[in-house]
ZAMARGU-4260 file (C-alpha; in steps of 0.2 Angstrom, whole numbers, plus 5000, padded with zeros to 4 digits):
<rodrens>
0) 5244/5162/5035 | 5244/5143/5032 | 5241/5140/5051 | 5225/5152/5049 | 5218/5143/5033
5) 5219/5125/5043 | 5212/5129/5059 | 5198/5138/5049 | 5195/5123/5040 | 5194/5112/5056
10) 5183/5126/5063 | 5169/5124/5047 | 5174/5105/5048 | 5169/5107/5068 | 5153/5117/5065
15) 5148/5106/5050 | 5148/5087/5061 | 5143/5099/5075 | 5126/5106/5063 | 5124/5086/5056
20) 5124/5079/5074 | 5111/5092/5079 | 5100/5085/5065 | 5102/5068/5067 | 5097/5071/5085
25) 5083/5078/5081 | 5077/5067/5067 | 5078/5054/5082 | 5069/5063/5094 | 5055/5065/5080
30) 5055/5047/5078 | 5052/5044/5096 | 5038/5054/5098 | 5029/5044/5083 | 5034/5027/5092
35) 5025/5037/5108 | 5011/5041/5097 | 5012/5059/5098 | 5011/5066/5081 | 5006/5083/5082
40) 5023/5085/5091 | 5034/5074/5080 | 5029/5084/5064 | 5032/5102/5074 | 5051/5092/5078
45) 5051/5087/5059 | 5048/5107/5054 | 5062/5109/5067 | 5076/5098/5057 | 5068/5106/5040
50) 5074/5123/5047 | 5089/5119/5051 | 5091/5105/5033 | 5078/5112/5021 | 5082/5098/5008
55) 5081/5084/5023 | 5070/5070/5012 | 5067/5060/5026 | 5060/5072/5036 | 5051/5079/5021
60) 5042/5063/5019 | 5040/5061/5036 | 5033/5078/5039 | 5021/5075/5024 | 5015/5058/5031
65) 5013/5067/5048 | 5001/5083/5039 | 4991/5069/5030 | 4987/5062/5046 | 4985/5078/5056
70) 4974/5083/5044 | 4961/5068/5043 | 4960/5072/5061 | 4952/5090/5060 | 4934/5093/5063
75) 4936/5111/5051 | 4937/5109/5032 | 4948/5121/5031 | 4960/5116/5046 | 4962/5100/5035
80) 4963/5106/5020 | 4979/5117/5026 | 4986/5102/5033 | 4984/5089/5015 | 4991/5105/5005
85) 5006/5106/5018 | 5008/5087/5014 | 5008/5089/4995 | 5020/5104/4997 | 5032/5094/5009
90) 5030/5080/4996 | 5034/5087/4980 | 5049/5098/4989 | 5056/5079/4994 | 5051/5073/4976
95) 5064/5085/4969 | 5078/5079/4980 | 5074/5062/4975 | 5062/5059/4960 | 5064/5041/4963
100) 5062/5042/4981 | 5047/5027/4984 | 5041/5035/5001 | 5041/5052/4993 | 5029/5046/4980
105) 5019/5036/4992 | 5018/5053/5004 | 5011/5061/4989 | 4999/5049/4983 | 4993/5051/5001
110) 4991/5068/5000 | 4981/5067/4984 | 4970/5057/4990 | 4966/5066/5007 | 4963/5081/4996
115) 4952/5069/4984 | 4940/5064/5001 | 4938/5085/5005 | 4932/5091/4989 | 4918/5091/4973
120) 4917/5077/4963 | 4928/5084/4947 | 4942/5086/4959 | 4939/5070/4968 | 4941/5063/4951
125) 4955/5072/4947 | 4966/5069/4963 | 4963/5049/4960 | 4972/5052/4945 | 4985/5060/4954
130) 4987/5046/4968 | 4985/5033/4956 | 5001/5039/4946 | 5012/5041/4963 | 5006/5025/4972
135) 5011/5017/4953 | 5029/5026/4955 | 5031/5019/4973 | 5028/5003/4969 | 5038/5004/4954
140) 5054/5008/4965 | 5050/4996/4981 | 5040/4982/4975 | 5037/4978/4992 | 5028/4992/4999
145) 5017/4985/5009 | 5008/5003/5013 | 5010/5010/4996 | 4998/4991/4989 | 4986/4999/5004
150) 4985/5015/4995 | 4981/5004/4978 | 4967/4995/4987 | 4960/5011/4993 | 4961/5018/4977
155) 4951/5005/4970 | 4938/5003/4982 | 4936/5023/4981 | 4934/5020/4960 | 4920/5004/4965
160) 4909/5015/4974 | 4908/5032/4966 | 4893/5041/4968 | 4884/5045/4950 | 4889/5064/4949
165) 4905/5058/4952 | 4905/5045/4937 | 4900/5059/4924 | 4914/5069/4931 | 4925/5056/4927
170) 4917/5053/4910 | 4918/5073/4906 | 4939/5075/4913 | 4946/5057/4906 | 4931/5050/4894
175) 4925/5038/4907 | 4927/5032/4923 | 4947/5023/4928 | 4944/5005/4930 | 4944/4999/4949
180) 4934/4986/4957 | 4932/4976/4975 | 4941/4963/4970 | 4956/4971/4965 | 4955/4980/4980
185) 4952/4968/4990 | 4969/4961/4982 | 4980/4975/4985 | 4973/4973/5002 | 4978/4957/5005
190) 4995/4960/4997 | 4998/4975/5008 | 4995/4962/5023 | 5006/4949/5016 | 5019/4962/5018
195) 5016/4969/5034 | 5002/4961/5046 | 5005/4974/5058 | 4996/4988/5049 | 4981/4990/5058
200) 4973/5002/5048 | 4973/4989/5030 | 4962/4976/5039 | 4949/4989/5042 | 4948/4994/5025
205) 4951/4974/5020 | 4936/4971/5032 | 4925/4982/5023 | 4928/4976/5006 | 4924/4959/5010
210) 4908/4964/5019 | 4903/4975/5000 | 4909/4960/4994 | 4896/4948/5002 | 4910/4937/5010
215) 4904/4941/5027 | 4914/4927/5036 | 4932/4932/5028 | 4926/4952/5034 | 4925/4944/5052
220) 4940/4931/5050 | 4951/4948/5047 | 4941/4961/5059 | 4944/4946/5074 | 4962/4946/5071
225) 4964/4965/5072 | 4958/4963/5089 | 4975/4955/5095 | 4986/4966/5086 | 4994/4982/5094
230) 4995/4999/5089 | 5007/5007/5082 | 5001/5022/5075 | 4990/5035/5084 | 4974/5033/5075
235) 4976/5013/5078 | 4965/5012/5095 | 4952/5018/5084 | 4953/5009/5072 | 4953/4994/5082
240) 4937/5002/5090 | 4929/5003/5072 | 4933/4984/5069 | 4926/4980/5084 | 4911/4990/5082
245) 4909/4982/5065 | 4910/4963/5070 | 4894/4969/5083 | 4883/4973/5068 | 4887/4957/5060
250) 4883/4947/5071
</rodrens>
């Protein structure tokens, strides 16, 4: 009886590193199709390791990250609202595992604010809040963020040029609009490339403060050193396409 209780332990112990391996292998295999650019296939491998480890907080962040991005990329408003809500979903299961996660809350602050940029002006409103208070919480547990300062400069940019209907909205839900300006914005920018001057995609948005900002020459100091950077993520050619596009008008 002993001998049967051992070898059935060593059987579960087998399967168990056996199941863990499998995962780990997949989580890498996800993580190479990113670095291949190839999204769309590294969240479908993600779903794959959350099938297999539901409460896997990397690849729940990861797969989050991956809908957010997905879903900017669809031409259909519904198509991408499917994808931000999958994001927010994936987020908050994450969240639960680790409340104090820092990328979990910066996956759900994205997720907001891709659902902020697809809808009406009170919910626009509403969904800043909502990004604001995660982006707060990821910088709160990894002062360094680089990505989560982006999401802060973003967030302030957004606040500087809302549109009138979206002003009273803001004055009706929270009694007036949340303070956020260029210059801040252009700070969180700045921060955010301080910490990581490989991230294409804050120089654009840097870029395009300055220019609101009437500092035109800083805007084309910043777009001219996007040019020599290399892409890392999938929508990075374009964005390198947009700066260059940019410096054309402003000279």
């Amino acid at each position: 009886m002993l001998k049967k209780t051992v070898l059935f332990f060593f059987a579960c112990l087998a399967a168990y590193s056996l199941r863990a391996q499998t995962v780990d292998e997949m989580v890498a295999q996800a993580q190479s199709l990113e670095k291949q650019m190839k999204e769309g296939e590294a969240l479908q491998k993600y779903r794959e390791v959350l099938q297999a480890s539901p409460g896997h907080v990397y690849a729940l962040n990861q797969a989050s990250l991956l809908c957010s991005r997905e879903g900017a990329r669809q031409k259909d408003r519904t198509a991408r609202q499917e994808f931000f809500n999958n994001a927010k979903v994936y987020a908050f299961e994450a969240l639960k595992v680790e409340p104090e996660n820092a990328e979990s809350n910066y996956a759900m602050a994205i997720a907001w604010a891709r659902l902020g940029q697809i809808s009406g002006a009170k919910e626009k409103v509403a969904a800043a809040k909502e990004s604001k208070k995660y982006v707060d919480l990821a910088i709160k547990f990894k002062p360094d963020y680089a990505e989560a300062y982006h999401v802060l400069g973003k967030w302030n940019y957004d606040l500087a040029n809302l549109s009138t209907i979206e002003k009273a909205a803001a004055r009706v839900l929270f009694g007036g609009v949340p303070p956020g300006n260029i210059n801040d914005a252009i700070t969180n920018y700045e921060k955010c490339r301080q910490l990581k001057p490989s991230y294409i995609l804050d120089y654009y948005d840097l870029a395009k403060a300055y220019k609101q900002n009437n500092q035109e020459t800083l805007a084309l100091e910043v777009l001219n050193k996007v040019l020599k950077l290399r892409p890392i993520y999938q929508d990075d050619p374009g964005y390198k396409a947009d700066c260059k596009k940019m410096i054309e008008e402003m000279q």
